[in-house]
ZAMI-711766 format. One line per field, with one value per atom (N, C-alpha, C, O): x, y, z; residue in one letter. Coordinates in Angstrom, 1 decimal. Example, Ala and Ser with C-alpha at 12.3 -4.5 7.8 and 13.67 -1.06 7.14 Angstrom:
xx = [13.2 / 12.3 / 13.2 / 14.2 / 12.8 / 13.7 / 12.9 / 13.4]
yy = [-5.7 / -4.5 / -3.3 / -3.3 / -2.2 / -1.1 / 0.0 / 1.1]
zz = [7.8 / 7.8 / 7.8 / 8.5 / 7.1 / 7.1 / 7.9 / 8.0]
code = [a / a / a / a / s / s / s / s]
//
This chain:
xx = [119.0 / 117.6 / 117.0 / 117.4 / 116.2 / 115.9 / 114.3 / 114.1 / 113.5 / 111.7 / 111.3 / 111.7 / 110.4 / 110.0 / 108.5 / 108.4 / 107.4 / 105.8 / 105.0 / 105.5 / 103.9 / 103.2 / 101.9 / 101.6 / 100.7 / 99.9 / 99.4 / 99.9 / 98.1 / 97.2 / 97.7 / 97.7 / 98.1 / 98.9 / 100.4 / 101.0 / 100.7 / 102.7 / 103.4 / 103.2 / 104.4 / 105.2 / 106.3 / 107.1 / 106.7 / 107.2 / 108.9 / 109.1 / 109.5 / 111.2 / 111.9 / 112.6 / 111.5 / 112.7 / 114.4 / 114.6 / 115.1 / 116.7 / 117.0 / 116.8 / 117.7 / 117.6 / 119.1 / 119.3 / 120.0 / 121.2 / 121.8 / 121.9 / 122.0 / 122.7 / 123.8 / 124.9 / 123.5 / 124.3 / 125.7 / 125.3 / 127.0 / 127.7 / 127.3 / 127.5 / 127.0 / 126.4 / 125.7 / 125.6 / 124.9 / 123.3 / 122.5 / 122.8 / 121.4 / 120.5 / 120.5 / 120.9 / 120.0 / 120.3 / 119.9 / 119.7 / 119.8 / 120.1 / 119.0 / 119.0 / 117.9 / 116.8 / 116.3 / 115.8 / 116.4 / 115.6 / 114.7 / 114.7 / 113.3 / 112.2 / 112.0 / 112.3 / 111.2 / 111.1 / 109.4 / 109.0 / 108.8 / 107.4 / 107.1 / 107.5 / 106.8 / 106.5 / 104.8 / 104.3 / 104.3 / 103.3 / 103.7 / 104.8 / 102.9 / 102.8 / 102.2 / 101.0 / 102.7 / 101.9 / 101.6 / 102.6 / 100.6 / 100.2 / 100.8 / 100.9 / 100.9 / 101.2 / 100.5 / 101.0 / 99.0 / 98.6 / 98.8 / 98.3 / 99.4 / 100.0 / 100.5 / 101.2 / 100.4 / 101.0 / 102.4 / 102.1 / 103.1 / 104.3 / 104.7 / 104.8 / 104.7 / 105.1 / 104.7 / 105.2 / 103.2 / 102.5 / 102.0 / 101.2 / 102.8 / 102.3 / 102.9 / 103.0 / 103.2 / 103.4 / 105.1 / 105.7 / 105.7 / 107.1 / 108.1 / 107.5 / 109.0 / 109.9 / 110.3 / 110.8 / 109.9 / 109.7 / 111.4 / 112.3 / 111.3 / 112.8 / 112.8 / 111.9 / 114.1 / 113.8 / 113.7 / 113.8 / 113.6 / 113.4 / 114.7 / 114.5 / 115.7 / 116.6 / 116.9 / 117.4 / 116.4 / 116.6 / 117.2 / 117.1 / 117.9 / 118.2 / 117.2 / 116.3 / 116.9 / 115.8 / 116.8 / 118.0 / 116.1 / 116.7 / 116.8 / 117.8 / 115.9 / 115.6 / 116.5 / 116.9 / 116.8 / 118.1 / 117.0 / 115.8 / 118.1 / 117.6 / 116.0 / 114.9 / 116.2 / 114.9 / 114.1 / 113.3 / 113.6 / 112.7 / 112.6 / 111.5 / 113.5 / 113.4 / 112.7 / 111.6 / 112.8 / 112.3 / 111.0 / 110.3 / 110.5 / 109.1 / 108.5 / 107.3 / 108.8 / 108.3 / 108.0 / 106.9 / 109.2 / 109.2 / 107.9 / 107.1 / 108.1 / 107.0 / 105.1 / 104.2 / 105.2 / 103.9 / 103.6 / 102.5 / 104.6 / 104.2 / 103.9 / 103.1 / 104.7 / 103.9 / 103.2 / 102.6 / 102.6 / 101.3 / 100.2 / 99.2 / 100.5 / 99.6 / 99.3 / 98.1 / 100.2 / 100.6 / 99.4 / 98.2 / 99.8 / 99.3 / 97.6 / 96.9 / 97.2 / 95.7 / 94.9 / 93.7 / 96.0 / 95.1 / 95.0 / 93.8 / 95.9 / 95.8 / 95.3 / 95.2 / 94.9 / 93.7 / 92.1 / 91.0 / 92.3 / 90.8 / 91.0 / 92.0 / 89.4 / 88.9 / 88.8 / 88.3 / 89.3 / 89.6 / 88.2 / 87.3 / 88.0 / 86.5 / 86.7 / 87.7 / 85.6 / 86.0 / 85.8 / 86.1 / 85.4 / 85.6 / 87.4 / 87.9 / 87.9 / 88.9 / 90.2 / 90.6 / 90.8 / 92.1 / 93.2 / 93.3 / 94.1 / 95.5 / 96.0 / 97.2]
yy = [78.7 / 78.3 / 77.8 / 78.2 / 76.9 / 76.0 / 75.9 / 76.0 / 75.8 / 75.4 / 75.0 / 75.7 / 73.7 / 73.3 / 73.4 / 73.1 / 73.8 / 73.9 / 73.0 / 72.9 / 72.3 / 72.3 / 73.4 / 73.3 / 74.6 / 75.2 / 75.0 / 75.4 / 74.2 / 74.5 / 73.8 / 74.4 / 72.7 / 72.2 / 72.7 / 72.2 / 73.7 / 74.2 / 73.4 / 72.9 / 73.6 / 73.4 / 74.3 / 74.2 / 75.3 / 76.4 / 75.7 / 74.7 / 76.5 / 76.3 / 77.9 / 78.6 / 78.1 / 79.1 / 78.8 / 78.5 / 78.9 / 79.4 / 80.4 / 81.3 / 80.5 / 82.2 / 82.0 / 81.1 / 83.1 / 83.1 / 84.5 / 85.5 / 84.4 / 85.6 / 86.4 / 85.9 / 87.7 / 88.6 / 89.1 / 89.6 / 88.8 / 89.6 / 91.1 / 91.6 / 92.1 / 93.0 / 93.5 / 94.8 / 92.5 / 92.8 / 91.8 / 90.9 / 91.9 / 91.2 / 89.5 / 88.7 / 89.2 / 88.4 / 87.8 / 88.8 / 86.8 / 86.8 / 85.4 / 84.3 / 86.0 / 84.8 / 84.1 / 84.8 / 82.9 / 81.9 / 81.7 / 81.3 / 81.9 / 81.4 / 81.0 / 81.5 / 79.6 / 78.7 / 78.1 / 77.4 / 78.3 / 78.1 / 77.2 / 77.7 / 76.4 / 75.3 / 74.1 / 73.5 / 74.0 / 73.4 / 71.9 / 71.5 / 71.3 / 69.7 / 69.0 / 69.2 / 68.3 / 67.6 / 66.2 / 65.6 / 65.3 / 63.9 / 63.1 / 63.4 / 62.2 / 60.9 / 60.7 / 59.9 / 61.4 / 60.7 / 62.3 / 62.2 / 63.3 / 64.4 / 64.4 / 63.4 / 65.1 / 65.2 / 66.6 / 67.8 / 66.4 / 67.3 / 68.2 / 69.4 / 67.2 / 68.1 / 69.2 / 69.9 / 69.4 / 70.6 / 71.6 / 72.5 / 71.1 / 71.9 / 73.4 / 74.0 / 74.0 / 75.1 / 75.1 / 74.1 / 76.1 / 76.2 / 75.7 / 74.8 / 75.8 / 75.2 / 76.5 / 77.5 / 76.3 / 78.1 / 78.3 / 77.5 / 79.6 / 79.8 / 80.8 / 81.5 / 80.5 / 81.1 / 82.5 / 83.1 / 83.1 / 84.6 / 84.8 / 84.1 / 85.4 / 85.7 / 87.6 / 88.5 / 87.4 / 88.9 / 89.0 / 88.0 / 90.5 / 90.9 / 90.9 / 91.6 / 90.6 / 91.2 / 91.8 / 91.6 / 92.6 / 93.8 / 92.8 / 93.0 / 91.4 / 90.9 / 89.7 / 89.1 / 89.2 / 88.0 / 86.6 / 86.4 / 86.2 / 84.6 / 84.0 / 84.1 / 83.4 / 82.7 / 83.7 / 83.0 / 85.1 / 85.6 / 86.0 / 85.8 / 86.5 / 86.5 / 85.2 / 85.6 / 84.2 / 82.5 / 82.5 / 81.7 / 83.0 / 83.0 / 84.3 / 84.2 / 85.2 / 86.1 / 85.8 / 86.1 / 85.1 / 84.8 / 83.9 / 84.1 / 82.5 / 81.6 / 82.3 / 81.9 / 83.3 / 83.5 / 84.2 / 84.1 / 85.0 / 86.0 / 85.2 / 85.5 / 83.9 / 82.9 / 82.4 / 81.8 / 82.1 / 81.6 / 82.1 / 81.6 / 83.6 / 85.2 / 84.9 / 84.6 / 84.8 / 85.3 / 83.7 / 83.8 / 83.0 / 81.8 / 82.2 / 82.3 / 82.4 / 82.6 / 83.6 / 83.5 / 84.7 / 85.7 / 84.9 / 84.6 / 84.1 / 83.8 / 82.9 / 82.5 / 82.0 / 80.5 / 81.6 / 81.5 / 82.4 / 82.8 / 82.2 / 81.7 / 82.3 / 82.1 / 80.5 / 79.8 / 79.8 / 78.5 / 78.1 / 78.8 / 76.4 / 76.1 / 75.2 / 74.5 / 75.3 / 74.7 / 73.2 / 72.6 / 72.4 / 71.3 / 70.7 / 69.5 / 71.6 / 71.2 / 71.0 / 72.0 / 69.8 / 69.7 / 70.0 / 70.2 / 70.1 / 70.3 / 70.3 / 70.4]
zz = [104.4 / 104.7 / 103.4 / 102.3 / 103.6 / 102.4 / 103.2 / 104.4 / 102.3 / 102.3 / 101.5 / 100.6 / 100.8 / 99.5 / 100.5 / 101.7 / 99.7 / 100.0 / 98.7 / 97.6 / 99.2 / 97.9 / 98.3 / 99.5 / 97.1 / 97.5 / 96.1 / 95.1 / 96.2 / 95.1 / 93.7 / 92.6 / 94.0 / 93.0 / 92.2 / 91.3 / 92.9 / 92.7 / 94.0 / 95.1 / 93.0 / 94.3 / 94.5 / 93.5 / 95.8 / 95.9 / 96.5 / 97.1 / 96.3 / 96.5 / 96.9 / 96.2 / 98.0 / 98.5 / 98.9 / 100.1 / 98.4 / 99.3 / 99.5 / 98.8 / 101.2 / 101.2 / 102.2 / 103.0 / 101.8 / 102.6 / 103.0 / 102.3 / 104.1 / 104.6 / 104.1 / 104.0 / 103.6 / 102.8 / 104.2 / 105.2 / 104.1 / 104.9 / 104.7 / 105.8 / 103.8 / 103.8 / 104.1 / 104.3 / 104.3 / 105.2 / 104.6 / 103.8 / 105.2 / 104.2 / 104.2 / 105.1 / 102.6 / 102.4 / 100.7 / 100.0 / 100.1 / 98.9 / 98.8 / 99.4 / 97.6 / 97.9 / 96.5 / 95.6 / 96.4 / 95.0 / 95.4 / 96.6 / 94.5 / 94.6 / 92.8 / 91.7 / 93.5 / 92.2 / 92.3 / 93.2 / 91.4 / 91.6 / 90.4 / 89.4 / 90.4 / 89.9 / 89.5 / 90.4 / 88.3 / 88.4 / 88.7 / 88.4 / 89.1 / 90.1 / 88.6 / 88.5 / 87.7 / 87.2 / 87.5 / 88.1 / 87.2 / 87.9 / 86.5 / 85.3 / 87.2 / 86.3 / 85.2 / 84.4 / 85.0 / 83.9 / 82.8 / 81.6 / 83.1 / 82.4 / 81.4 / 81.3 / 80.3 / 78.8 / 79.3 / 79.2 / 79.5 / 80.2 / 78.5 / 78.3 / 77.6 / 76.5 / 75.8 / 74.9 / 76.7 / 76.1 / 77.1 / 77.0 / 78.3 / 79.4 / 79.6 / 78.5 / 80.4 / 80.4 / 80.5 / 80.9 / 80.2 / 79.7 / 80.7 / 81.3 / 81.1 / 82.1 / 83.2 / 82.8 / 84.6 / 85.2 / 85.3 / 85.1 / 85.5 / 85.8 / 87.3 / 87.7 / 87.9 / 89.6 / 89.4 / 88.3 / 90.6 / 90.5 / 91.9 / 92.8 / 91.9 / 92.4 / 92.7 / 92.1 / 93.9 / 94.3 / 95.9 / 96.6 / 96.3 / 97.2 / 98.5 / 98.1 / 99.5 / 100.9 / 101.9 / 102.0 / 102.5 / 103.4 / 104.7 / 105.4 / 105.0 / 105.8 / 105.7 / 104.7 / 107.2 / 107.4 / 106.6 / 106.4 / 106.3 / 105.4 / 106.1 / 105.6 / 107.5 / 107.5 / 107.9 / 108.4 / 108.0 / 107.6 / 106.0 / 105.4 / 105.5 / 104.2 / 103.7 / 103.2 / 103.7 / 103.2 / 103.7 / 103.2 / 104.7 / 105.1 / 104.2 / 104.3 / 103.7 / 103.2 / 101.9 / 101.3 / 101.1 / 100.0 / 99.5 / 98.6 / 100.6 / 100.7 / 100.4 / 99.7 / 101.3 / 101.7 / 100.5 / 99.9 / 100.1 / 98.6 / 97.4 / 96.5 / 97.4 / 96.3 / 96.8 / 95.8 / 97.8 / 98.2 / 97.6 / 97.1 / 97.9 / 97.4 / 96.4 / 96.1 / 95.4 / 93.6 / 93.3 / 92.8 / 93.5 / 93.2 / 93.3 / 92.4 / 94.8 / 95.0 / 94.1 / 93.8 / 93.6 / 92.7 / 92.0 / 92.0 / 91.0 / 89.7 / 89.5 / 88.4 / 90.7 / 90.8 / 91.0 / 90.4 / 91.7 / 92.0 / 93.1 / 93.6 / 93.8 / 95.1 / 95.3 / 94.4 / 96.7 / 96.6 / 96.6 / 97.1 / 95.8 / 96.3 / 97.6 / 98.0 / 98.2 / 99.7 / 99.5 / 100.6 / 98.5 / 98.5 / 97.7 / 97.7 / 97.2 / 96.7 / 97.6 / 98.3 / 97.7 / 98.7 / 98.5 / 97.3 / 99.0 / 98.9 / 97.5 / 97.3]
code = [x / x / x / x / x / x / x / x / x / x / x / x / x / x / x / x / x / x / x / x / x / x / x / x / x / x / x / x / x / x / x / x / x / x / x / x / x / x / x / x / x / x / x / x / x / x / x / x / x / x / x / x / x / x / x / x / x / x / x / x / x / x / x / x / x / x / x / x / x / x / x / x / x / x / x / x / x / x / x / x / x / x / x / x / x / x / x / x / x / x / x / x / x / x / x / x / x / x / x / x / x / x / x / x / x / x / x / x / x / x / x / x / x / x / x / x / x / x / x / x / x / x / x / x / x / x / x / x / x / x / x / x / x / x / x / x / x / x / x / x / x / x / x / x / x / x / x / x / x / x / x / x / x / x / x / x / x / x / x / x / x / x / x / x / x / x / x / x / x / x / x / x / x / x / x / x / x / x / x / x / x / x / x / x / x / x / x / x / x / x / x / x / x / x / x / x / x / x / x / x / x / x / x / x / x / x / x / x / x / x / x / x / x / x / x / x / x / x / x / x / x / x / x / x / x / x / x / x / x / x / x / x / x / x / x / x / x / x / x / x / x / x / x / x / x / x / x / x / x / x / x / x / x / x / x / x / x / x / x / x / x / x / x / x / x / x / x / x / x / x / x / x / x / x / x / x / x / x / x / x / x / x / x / x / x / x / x / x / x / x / x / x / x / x / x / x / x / x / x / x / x / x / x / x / x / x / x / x / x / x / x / x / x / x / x / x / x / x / x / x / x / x / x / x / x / x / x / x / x / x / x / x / x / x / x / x / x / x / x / x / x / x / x / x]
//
């Protein structure tokens, strides 16, 4: 299972694969969106994935993953303003 999202200027990257064990085995990659007119050399560091076990089969695991960076992202923006878009 594969998902790429954009939320709030990131852009989210789940893979999630079915463990014969159980489970399943999940990357998440969260990413800032920089625009063309960006200085990249001083921006923030290069992300690295987060790779963990879920108890849950791949495409729910990948929807869980998704929504929990959606989460992480909203605390750490604060409260959306309702004029700002996508």
């Amino acid at each position: 299972m594969f998902d790429r999202q954009t939320h709030r200027g990131f852009s989210i990257t789940v893979t999630a694969r079915d463990d014969v064990r159980g489970g399943s085995n999940v990357t998440l990659l969260v990413e800032r969106i920089f625009s063309h007119r960006d200085d990249v050399r001083t921006g923030a560091p290069i992300a690295k994935p987060e790779h963990y076990h879920s108890l849950h089969p791949a495409t729910a695991a990948a929807g869980e993953a998704m929504q929990r960076a959606r989460r992480l992202i909203d605390e750490a923006l604060g409260e959306r303003d309702p004029l700002e878009g996508e």
